[in-house]
N, C-alpha and C positions, 0 to 999 in steps of 0.2 A: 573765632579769630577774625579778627579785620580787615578789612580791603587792602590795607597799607602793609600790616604782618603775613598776612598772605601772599602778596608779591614780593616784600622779601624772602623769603621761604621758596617762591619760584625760582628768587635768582639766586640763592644758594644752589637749589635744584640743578640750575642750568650750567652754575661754574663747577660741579662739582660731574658732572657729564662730559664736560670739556677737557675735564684735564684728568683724565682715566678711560680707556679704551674699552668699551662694552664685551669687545668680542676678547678678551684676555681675563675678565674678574673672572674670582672663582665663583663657583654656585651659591654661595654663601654671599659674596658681596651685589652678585645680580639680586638674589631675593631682599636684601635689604634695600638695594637702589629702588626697586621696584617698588618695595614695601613705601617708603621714603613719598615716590611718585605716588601712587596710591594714595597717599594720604593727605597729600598738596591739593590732588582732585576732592576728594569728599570734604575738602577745606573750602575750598572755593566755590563746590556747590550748595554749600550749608550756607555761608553769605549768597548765591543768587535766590535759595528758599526765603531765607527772612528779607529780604527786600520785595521779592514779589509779592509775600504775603501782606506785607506795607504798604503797597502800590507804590514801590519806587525804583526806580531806573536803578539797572545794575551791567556792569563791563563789562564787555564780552573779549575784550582785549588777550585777557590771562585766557579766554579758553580756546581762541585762535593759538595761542604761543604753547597750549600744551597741549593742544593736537599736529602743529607744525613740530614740537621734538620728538615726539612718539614718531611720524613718520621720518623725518630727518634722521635719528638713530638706528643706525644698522641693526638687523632683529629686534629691533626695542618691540614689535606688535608681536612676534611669535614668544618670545618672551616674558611678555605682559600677559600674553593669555595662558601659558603652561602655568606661570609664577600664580596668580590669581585664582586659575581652575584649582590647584592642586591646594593653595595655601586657607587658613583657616581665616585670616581674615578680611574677607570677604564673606563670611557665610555667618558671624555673630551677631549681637546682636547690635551692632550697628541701621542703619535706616536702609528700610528697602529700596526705597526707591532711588536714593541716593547710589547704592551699590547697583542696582540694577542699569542705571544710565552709565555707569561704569563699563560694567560691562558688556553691555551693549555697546558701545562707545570699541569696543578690542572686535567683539564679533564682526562689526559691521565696517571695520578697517582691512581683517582678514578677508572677507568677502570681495568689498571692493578691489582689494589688491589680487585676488583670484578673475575678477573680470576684465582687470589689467586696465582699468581707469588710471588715467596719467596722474597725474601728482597734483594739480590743482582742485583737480574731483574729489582725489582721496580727503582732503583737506575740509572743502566742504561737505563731503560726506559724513567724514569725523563730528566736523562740528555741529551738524543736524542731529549725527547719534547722539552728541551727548547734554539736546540741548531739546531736543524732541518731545517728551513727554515732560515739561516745567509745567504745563499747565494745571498739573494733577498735586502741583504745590498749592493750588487754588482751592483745592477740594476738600469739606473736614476731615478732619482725624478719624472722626468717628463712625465716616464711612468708610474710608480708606485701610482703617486697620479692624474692620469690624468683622467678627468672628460668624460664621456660617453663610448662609446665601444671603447677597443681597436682593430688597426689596426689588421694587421695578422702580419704583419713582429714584429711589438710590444707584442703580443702576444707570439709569436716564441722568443723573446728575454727575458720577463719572464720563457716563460718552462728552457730557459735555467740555472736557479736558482737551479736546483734540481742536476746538472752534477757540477757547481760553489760552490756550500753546499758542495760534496761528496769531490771534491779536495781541499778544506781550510781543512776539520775535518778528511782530511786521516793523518794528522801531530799525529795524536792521537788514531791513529789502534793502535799498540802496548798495550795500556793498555784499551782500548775501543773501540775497530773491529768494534760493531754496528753502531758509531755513524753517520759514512760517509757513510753504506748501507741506512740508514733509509734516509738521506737528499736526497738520490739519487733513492730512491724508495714509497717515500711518497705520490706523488700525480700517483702510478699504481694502477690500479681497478682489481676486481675478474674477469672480464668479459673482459680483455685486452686492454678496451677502453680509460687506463691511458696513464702518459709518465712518463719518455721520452725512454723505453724499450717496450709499451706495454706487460708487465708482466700477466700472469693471477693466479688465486690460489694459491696453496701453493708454487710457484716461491717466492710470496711475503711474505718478512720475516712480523713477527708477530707486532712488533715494529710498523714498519710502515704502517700496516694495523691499529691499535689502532691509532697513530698519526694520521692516514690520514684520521681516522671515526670526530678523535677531530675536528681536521682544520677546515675540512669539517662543522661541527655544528658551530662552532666558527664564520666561515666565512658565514653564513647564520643568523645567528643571530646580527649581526654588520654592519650599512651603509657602504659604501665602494664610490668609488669616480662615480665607473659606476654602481650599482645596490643599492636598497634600500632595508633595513633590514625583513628578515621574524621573524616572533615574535617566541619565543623560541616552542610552542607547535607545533606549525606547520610547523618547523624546523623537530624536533623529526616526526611528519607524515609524511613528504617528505622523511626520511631517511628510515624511515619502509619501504615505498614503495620503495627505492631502493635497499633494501636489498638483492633480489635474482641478481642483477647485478653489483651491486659495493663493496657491503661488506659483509663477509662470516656471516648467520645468528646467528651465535654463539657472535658474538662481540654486533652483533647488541641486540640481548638480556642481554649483560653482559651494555652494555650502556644506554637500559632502566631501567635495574633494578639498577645502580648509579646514575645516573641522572633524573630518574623517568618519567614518562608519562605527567606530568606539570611539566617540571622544576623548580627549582629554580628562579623567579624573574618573570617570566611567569602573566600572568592575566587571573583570569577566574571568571565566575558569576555562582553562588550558585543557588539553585530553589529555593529560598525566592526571588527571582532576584536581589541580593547584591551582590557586585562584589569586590573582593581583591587579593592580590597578593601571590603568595605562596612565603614561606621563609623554606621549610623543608618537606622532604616526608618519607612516611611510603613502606620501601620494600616488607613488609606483607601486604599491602593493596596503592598498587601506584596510585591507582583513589582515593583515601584520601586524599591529603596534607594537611600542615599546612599553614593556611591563615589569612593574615593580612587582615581584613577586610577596605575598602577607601571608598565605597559608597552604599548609601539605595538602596535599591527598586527605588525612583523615579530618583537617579542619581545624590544626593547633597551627599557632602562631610559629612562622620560623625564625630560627634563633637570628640572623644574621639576613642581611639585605642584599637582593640578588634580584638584579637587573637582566633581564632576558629581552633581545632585537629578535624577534620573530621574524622580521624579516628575511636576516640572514641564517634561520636553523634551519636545519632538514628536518627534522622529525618534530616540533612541535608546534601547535597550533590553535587558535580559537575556537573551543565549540560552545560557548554559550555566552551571553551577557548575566550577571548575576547584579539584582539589586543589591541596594546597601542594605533594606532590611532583611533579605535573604542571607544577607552578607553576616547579620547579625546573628541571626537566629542558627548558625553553621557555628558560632564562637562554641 
């Protein structure tokens, strides 16, 4: 779609936001608004792909205006990331990197919004998320989606995406300085062990330390062409543990406490031995979630849908995270 069909499409998006109240749709019409938004973005970032692969100037306009509605809408972020985490598409075969700026783009707003960045942060925050890794539109195909490990020289041609990011989005220092530090400083670590500067501590702006916790989870939670997906809770425990050498522990607890200890979408089994998915967690009690319950005790699918707030039971409670291929292999 076009520059021109594209912005119309936002401004339907926008009148159709305006004259319907978020917090009244049923569940049924938020996944669809969302699905809707959702798809405005992977529209818009499909035209900034084929222009930069062109070498040609592309508007940054529409992606200030749809990270200004996303935070302007009451719950629109807690909502975008339940509707997403939970929904399938986001997870087909549509383009990675596309969906991955996505959502990184909800991750890295929740976070923000957990370290209580005022509203003009949140903004340019947003728009670094979702504009952060473009340089890897520079990259081939054929390394980018190429099946087993990469070489070194292939590898060395990836890191180069973060130097490629900083010089496409220096066109837009003027009114947005951060956005070309964060693409050029996204994948440095606390302990200097990143690139492509080895940066340590507070060298590294704040932005891209939030971004590069997202990425980071995002990219571990999603198959990829050489590694296969860690399931989201144990995603979250690899990251605790790398906490005193990659990310300042301060994010890393502002990242459990939005995204919780079970994520969103996540699978775990109950001590009744029933096993469901969580869709919602409680920040007062993050070993709580709220769980779609999928299967008995002995491991058949249950007839009917039953929503369980752990929160609020007395007697039931999480004892385990269960992968999705554990998950499988229990059908």
């Amino acid at each position: 779609m076009g520059k021109a069909g594209n912005s119309l499409r936002y401004s339907a998006l926008k009148e159709f936001s305006t004259s319907v109240d978020l917090n009244i749709l049923s569940a049924q019409k938020d996944a669809e608004y969302i699905k809707q938004l959702y798809s405005t973005i992977v529209d818009y970032l499909g035209e900034v792909r084929k222009r930069i692969y062109n070498n040609e100037p592309f508007d940054i306009k529409q992606a200030v205006d749809t990270v200004n509605h996303i935070i302007n809408t009451p719950d629109l972020i807690e909502k975008f990331y339940q509707s997403t985490t939970l929904s399938s598409y986001n997870h087909n075969n549509e383009d990675y990197l596309i969906t991955h700026l996505i959502n990184v783009l909800i991750y890295s707003l929740k976070i923000g919004t957990g370290l209580k960045y005022p509203r003009e942060e949140i903004l340019e925050l947003g728009l670094a998320a979702l504009l952060y890794d473009i340089g890897l539109f520079k990259i081939p195909e054929n390394i980018i989606g190429k099946n087993g490990k990469l070489t070194e020289t292939e590898l060395n041609t990836v890191k180069k995406h973060t130097e490629i990011g900083k010089d496409i989005l220096s066109q837009f220092h003027a009114e947005h300085p951060m956005l070309s530090r964060v693409a050029y400083e996204h994948h440095e670590r606390k302990n200097g062990s990143g690139y492509p500067a080895g940066l340590e501590e507070d060298a590294i702006c704040e932005y891209a330390i939030v971004i590069g916790l997202a990425d980071t989870f995002d990219a571990m939670i999603h198959n990829r062409p050489h590694r296969k997906a860690l399931a989201q809770y144990f995603s979250v425990k690899e990251l605790v543990t790398l906490k005193d050498s990659l990310f300042p522990s301060r994010f890393i607890k502002i990242f459990l406490d939005e995204m919780g200890i079970f994520p969103v979408g996540s699978y775990v089994r109950l001590n009744n031995m029933e096993t469901g998915r969580v869709i919602s967690n409680s920040k007062l009690h993050p070993l709580k979630p709220t769980v779609k319950m999928i299967f008995n005790s002995r491991g058949e699918k249950l007839p009917e849908e039953t929503i369980i707030k752990l929160e609020g039971h007395p007697v039931l409670y999480v004892t385990a995270a269960v992968s999705k291929e554990d998950l499988s292999s229990e059908q």
